[in-house]
C-alpha positions in Angstrom: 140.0 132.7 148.5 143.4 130.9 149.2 144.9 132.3 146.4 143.8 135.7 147.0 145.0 134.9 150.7 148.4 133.8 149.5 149.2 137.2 146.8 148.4 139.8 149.9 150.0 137.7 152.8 153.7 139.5 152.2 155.0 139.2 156.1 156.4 136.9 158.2 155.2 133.8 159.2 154.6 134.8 162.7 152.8 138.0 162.0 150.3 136.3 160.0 146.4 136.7 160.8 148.0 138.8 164.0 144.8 140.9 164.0 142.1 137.9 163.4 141.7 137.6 167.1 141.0 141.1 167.2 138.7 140.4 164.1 136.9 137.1 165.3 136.4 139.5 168.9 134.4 142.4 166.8 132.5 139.9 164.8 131.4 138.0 167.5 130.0 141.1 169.3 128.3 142.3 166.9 126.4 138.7 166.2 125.7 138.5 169.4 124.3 142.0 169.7 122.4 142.1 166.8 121.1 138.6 167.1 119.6 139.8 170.5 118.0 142.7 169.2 116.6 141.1 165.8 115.7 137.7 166.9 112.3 138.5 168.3 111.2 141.0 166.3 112.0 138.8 163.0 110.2 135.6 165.0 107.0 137.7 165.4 107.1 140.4 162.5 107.8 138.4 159.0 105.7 137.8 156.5 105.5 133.6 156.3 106.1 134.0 152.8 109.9 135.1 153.7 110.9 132.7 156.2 112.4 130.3 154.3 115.4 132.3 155.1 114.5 133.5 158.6 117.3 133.4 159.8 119.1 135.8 157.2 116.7 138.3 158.6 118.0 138.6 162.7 121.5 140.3 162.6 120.5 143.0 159.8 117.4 143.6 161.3 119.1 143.7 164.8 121.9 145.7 164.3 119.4 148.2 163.2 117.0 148.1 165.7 120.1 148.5 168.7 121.0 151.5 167.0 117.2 153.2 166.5 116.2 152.1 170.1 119.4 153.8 171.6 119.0 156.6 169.7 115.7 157.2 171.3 117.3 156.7 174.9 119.8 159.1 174.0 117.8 161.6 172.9 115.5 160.5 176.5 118.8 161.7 178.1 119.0 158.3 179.1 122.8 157.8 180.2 124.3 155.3 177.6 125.0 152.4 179.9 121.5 152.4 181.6 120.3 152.9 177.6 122.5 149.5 177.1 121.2 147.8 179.4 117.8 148.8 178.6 118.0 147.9 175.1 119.9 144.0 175.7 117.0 143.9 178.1 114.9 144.6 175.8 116.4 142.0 173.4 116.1 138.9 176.0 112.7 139.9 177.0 111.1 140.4 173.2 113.0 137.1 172.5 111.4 134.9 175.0 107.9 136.6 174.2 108.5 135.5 170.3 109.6 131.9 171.4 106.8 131.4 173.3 104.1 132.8 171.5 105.6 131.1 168.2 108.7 128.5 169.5 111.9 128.1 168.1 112.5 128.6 164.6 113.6 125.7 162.5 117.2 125.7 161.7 117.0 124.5 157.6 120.8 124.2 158.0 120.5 123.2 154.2 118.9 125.8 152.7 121.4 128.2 154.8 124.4 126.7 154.6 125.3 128.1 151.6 123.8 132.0 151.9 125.7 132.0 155.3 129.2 130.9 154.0 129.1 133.4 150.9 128.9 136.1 153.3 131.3 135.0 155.6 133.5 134.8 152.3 132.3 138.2 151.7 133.3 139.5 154.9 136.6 138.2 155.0 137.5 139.1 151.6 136.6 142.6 152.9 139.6 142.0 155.6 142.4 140.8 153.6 144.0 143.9 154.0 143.8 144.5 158.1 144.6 140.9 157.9 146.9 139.6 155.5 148.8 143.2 155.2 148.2 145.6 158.2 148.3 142.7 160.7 146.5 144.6 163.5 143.2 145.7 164.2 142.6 149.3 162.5 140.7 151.1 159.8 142.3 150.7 156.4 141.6 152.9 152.9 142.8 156.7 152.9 139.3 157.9 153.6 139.4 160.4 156.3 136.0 160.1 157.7 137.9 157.0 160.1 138.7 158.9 162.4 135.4 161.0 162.8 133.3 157.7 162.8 135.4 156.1 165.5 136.0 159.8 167.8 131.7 159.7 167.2 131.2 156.4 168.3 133.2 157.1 171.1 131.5 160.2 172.1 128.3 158.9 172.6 129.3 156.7 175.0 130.6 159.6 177.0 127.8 162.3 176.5 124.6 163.0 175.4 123.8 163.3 171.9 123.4 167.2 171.8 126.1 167.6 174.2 129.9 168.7 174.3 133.0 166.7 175.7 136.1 168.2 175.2 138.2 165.1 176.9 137.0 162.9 173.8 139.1 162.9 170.4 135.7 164.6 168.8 134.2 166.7 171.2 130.1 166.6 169.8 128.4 165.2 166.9 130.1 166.2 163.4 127.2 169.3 162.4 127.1 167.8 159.2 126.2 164.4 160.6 123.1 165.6 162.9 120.9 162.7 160.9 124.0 159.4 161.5 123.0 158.9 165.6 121.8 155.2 164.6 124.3 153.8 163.0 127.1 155.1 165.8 125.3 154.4 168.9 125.4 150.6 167.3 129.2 151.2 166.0 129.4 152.2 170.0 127.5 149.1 171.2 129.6 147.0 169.5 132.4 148.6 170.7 131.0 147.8 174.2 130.5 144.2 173.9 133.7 143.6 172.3 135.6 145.1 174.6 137.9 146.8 171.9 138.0 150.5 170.9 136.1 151.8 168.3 138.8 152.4 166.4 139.7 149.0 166.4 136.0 147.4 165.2 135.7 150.0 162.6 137.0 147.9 159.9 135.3 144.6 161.3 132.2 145.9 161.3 132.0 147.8 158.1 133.2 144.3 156.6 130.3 142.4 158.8 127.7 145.0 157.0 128.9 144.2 153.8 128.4 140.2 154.4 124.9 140.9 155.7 124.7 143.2 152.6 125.1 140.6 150.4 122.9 138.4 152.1 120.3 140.8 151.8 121.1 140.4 147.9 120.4 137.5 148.1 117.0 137.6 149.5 116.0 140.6 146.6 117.0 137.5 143.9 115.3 134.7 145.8 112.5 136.2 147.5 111.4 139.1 144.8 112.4 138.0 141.8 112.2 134.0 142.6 115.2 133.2 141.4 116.6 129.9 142.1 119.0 129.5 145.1 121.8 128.9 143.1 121.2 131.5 141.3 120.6 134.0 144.0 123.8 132.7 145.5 125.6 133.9 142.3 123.8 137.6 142.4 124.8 137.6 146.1 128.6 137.0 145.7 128.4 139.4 142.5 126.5 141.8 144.6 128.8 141.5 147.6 132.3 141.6 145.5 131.6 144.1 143.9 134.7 146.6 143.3 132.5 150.3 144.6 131.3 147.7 146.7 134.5 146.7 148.7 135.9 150.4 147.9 132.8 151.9 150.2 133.9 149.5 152.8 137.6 149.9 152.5 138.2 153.3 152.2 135.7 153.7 155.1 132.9 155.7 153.3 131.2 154.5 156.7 127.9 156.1 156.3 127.7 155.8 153.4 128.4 151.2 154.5 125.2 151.0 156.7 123.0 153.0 153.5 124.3 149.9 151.4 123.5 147.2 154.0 119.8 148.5 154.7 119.4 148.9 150.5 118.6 145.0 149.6 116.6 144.5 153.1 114.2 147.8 152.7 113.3 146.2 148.9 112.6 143.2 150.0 110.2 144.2 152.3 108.7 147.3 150.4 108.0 144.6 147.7 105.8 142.6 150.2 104.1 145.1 151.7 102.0 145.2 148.6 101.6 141.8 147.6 98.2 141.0 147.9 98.5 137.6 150.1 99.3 139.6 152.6 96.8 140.0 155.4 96.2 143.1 157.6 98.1 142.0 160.6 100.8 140.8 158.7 101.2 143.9 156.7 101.3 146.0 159.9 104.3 144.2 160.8 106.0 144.1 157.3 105.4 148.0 157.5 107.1 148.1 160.9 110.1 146.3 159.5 110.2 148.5 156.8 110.2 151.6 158.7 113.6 150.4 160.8 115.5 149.7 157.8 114.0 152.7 156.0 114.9 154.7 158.7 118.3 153.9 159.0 119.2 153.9 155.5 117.9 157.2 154.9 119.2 158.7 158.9 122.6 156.7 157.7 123.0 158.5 153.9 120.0 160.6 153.3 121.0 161.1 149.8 120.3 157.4 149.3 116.7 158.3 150.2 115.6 157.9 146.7 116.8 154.9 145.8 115.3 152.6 147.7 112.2 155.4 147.7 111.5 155.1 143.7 110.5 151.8 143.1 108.5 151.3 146.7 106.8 153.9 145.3 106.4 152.2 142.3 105.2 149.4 143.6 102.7 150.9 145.8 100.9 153.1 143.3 100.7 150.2 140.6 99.6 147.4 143.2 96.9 150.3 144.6 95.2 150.8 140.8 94.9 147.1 140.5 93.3 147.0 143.6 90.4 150.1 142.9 89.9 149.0 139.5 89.4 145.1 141.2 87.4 147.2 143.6 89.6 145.5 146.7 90.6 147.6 149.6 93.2 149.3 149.2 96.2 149.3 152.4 96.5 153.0 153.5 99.4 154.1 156.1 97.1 155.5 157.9 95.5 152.0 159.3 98.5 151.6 161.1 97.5 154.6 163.7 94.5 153.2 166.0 92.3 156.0 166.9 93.5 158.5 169.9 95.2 155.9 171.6 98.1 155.6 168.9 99.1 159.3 169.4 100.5 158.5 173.2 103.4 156.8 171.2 103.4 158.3 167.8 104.0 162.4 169.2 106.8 161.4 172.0 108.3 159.2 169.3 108.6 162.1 166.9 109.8 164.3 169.1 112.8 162.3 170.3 113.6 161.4 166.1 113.5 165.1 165.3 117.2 166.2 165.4 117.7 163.4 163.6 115.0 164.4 161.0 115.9 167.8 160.7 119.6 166.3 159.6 118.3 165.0 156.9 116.2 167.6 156.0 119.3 170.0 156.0 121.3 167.5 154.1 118.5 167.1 151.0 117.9 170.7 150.9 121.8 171.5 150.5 121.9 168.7 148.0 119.1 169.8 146.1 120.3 173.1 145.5 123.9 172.3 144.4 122.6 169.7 141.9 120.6 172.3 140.1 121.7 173.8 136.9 123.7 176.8 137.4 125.1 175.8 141.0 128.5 174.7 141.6 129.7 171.1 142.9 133.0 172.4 144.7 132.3 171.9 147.9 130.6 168.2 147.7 133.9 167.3 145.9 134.4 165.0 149.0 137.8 163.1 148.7 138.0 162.2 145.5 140.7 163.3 142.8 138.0 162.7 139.7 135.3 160.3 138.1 135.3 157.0 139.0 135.6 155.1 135.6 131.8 153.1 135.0 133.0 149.9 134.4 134.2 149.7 138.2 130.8 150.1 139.4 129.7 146.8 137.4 133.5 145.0 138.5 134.1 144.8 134.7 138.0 144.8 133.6 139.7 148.2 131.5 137.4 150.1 129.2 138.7 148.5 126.2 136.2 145.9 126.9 133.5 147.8 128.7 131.1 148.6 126.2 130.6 145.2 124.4 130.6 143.2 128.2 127.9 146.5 129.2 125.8 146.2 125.9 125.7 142.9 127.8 124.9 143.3 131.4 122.3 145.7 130.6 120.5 143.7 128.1 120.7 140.7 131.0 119.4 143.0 133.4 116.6 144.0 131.0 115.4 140.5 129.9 115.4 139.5 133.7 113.0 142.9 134.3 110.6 141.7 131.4 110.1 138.4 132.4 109.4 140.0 136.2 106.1 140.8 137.9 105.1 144.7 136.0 105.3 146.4 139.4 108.7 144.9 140.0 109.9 145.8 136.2 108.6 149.1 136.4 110.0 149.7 140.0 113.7 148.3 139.6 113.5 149.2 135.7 112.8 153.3 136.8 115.2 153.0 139.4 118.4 151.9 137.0 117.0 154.4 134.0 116.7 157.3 136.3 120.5 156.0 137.7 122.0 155.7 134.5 120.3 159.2 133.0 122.0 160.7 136.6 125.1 159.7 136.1 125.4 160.6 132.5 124.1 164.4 133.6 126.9 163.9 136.6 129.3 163.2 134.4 128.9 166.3 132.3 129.0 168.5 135.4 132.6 169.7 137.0 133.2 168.5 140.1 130.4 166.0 140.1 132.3 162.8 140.8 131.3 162.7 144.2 127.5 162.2 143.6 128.2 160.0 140.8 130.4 158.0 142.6 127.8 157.9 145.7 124.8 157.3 143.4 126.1 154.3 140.9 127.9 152.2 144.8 124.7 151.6 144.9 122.9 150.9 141.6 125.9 149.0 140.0 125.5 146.4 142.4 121.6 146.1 142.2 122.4 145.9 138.2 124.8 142.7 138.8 121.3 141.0 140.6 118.7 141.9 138.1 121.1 140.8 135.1 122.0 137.3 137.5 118.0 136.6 137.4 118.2 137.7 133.0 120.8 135.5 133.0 118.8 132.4 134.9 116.3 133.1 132.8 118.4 132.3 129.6 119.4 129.0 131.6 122.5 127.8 129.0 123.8 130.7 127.6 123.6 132.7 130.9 125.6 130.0 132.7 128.6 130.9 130.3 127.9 134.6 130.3 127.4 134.9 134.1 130.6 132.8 134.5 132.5 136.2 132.5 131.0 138.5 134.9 131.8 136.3 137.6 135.5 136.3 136.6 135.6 139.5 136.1 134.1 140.2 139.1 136.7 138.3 141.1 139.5 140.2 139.0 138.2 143.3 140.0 137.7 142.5 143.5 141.5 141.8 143.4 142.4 145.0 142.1 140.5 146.8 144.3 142.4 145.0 147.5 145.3 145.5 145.6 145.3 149.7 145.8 143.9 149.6 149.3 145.9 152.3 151.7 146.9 152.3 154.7 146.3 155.2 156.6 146.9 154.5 161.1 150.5 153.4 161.1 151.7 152.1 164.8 153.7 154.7 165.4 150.3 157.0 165.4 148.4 154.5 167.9 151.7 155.1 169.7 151.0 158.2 170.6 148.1 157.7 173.1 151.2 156.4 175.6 153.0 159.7 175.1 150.2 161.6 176.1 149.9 159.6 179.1 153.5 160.2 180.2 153.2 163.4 180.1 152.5 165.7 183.3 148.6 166.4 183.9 147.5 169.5 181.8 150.7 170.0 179.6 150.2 171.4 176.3 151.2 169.8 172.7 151.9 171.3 169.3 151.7 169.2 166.3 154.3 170.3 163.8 153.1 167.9 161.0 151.6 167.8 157.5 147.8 169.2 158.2 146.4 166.0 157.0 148.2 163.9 159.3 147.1 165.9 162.6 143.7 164.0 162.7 144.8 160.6 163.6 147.5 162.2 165.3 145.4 164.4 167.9 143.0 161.3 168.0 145.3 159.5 170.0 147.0 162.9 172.0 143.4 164.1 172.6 144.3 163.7 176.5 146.4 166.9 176.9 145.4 169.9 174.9 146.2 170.2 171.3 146.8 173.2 169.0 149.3 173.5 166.1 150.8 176.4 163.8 149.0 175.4 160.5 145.8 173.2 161.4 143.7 171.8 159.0 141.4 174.1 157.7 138.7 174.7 154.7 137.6 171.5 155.5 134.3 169.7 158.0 136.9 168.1 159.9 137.4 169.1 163.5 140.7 170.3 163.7 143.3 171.8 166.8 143.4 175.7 167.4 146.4 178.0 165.7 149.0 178.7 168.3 152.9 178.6 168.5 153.4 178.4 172.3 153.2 174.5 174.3 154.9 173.2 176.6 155.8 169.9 173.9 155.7 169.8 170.5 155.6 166.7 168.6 157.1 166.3 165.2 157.0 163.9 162.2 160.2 162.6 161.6 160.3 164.3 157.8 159.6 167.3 159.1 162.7 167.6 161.2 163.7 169.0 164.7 161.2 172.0 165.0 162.5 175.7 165.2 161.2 176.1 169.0 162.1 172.8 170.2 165.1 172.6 172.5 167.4 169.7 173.9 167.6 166.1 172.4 163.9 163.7 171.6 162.2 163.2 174.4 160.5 160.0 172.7 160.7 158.6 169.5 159.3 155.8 167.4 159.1 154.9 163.8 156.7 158.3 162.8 157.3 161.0 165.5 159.4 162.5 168.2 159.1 164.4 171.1 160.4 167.5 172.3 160.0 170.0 174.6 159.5 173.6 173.8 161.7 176.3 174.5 159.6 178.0 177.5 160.8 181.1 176.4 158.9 181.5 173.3 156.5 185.0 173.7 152.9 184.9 173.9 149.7 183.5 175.1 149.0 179.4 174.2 145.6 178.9 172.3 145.6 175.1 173.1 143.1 173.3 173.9 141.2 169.7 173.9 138.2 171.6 172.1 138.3 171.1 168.7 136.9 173.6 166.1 135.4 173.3 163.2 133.4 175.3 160.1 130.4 175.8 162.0 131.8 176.4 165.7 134.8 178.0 165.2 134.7 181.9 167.3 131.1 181.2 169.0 132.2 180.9 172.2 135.5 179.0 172.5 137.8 179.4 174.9 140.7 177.5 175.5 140.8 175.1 178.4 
């Protein structure tokens, strides 16, 4: 980790780990938070067979239940900080409940020494670039979904979750995310506890849910396949390092983040819930922890839905015929609703999930019907430029090596499935076949890099853990072979940090102080490349906003079309603007300043609403 500290650390000496404060400030927040949430209901809800590694199980389970249980507020039109409040509350209270029904959890410091400081690696590793480049606390990666997941955060701090507010940088929930509320109103409570703005946890968090990620590798090797720990320790660095790994978290695919970190969690637990050791209350509990990862995996990134859904199905139908023809009792869903009594909770619960529900609905549907022969993949093109090569999903080097070292891998991961449990090989064995025969049919379809990149982020890594336990399970041989992946793994990993961009330069975050500066309702223009007006009206979204060529034909909010403002500010390439009269106003490194000549004709069209495919003409005004 030195060494890879050392290439990427190209400043000064004093601007060095600038941002870690910044860093250490969001990650402590959100272990604070989440540990409140998920301590009692992981003290009182996990099977005994899992808590060996109890621990592992409070800040994943936490972060998820924060976001669920203020999603329900929300939706209660409970104001966010009474909602807050509420669910800390909440936290404290279900904590001191656990402890005193079942007292303090032992603390095997041994046994989780070394799971803990692999994902602390893994986190930081997933900061090197804020860190050891950008120096200050900001989203990295081009992806331009940044900006939408911080503006949304945001938001729901301000207004209710079906509401409008135009003084925010994004006005209402993105249309296309009506399903995401979890994950933001716990990007938002983080946010809160920190003290920092959202757009500067972003890229700390998204790096803390890829260290709890891997942790939750971790537990699939150790507690499902049995693995040993130093062998689940290899499948969760593997896991964790992995190149569409760290690109998911750099870029910031961040929806796409919270769908990986629930992944390993929602196995592990789908796995128990049929074991037959399990007793009836102790399955009711399992089931309960599988709903809140469940749910936020598939409310995070419905398209994931499947994934995790093929072999828990798997596993359930198999362990179900073994039972009948044993002639056992056989666990129905249904046991977990109690008569009359169960419907007082179950109906308003329902009610208060169905926006979300409905998202994903719309979001499978839409999907569905542009994967099917004969429909085109244009519009799910997403941000990509073309197919991801395959041997990055794995962290394998050039393809002049990948089929020999993936005739390998695969024939790992294969040996590990046949010496498993048949449920589990059948489950996890589907799961990778269906993946692979995917992504082959993918491949062969035009603009189908998007859902072939989406699909194998999160199958490459759960290949790296099944061929970890084939390799364990060839004990010599796969020490040597597992030491190629991991160097190869570590290579990649490198790479990938290596052709990281940068995409909120300080002369953008700038901005925010020129909007302040400026007289109470004055107008701006942004006379800039389209692409570069997002960040830029993030941080001008005080004063109202419009510009002569927005950015359109995309899902992105974006400023109204006008020519008239009373300022317009420019990008330095693009030169004084036509309209602009007298000398900068303000400059920095990025932008200037200007005020517009008052004498230009016509009505202004800006505004602090921003429009978008969906609500652009039905009923805007400008204000």
């Amino acid at each position: 980790m030195l060494a890879v500290a050392w290439h990427f650390n190209a400043r000064p000496r004093h601007e060095a780990f600038s941002a870690l404060p910044d860093a250490l400030r969001a990650l402590g927040a959100a272990g604070l938070l989440f540990a409140i949430g998920g301590f009692g209901l992981v003290r009182l809800m996990l099977p005994e067979a899992l808590r060996e590694y109890e621990l592992l199980w409070v800040m994943p389970t936490g972060g998820c239940a924060i976001g669920l249980a203020l999603t329900l507020l929300g939706f209660a039109q409970v104001p966010y900080p009474v909602s807050f409040a509420l669910v800390v509350a909440g936290g404290l209270t279900l904590a001191i409940v656990a402890i005193k029904r079942r007292g303090v959890p032992p603390l095997p410091a041994g046994r989780l020494a070394w799971p803990l400081f692999i994902a602390v690696v893994v986190t930081f590793v997933a900061l090197i670039p804020m860190l050891l480049h950008q120096h200050y606390a900001a989203p990295v990666g081009t992806g331009s979904d940044a900006h939408v997941a911080a503006g949304t955060a945001l938001f729901l701090k301000h207004a209710a979750p079906t509401g409008t507010d135009v003084a925010q940088p994004i006005n209402q929930m993105p249309p296309t995310w009506q399903s995401k509320y979890p994950i933001y109103y716990a990007f938002a409570a983080v946010s809160t506890v920190s003290g920092l703005a959202t757009w500067q946890v972003l890229a700390t968090l998204a790096a803390a849910l890829l260290g709890m990620a891997a942790a939750g590798f971790f537990l699939v090797a150790r507690d499902v396949f049995r693995a040993p720990a130093r062998w689940a320790l290899a499948a969760m660095a593997l896991a964790g390092l992995d190149r569409e790994a760290l690109h998911t978290v750099l870029n910031p695919y961040f929806n796409q983040t919270w769908g990986f970190f629930a992944l390993p969690f929602t196995l592990v637990l789908g796995w128990w819930l049929v074991q037959p050791d399990l007793g009836r209350r102790a399955r009711g509990a399992c089931a309960v922890l599988l709903a809140i990862f469940g749910l936020v995996l598939v409310f995070a990134y419905p398209l994931a839905a499947p994934i995790p859904a093929v072999p828990i199905v798997i596993f359930v139908v198999l362990e179900w015929r073994r039972k009948l023809r044993a002639g056992e009792p056989v666990f129905r869903l249904g046991s977990l609703c109690r008569g009359r009594l169960s419907l007082l909770w179950l109906i308003p619960l329902a009610a208060l999930l169905v926006v979300p529900v409905i998202g994903v609905g719309q979001k499978a549907v839409t999907a569905a019907e542009v994967l099917a022969p004969g429909h085109s993949l244009q519009s799910w093109g997403g941000d990509l430029p073309g197919f991801i090569p395959f041997n990055d999903f794995v962290s394998l080097p050039s393809p002049l090596w990948l089929i020999p070292l993936v005739v390998v891998l695969f024939a790992l991961a294969a040996y590990g499935l046949a010496r498993s449990p048949r449920p589990l090989a059948w489950g996890l064995g589907g799961l990778v076949a269906i993946g692979v025969l995917l992504a082959v049919y993918l491949r062969h379809r035009q603009y189908g890099y998007y859902f072939h990149f989406k699909l194998l982020a999160f199958i490459g890594p759960l290949v790296m853990v099944v061929a970890t336990v084939g390799a364990y399970r060839l004990r010599r041989w796969g020490v040597a072979l597992l030491a190629v992946f991991g160097a190869a793994t570590v290579g990649s990993a490198i790479a990938e940090l290596d052709a990281t961009g940068y995409q909120l330069p300080p002369a953008t975050i700038q901005l925010s102080s020129w909007a302040a500066s400026l007289p109470r309702g004055a107008s701006i223009r942004l006379d800039m490349w389209p692409p570069e007006q997002l960040w830029a009206a993030y941080f001008l979204a005080g004063r109202p906003l419009c510009s002569q060529l927005p950015l359109l034909n995309t899902d992105y909010p974006h400023v109204p079309v006008s020519r008239k403002a009373d300022y317009v500010v420019a990008t330095i390439d693009n030169g004084r603007p036509a309209d602009a009269i007298g000398n900068p106003l303000r400059q920095n490194a990025g932008y200037r300043l200007y005020r517009e000549n008052p004498s230009i004709a016509g009505p202004s069209a800006c505004s602090q609403r921003r429009l978008d495919r969906i609500y652009t003409g039905k009923g805007f005004s400008p204000q």
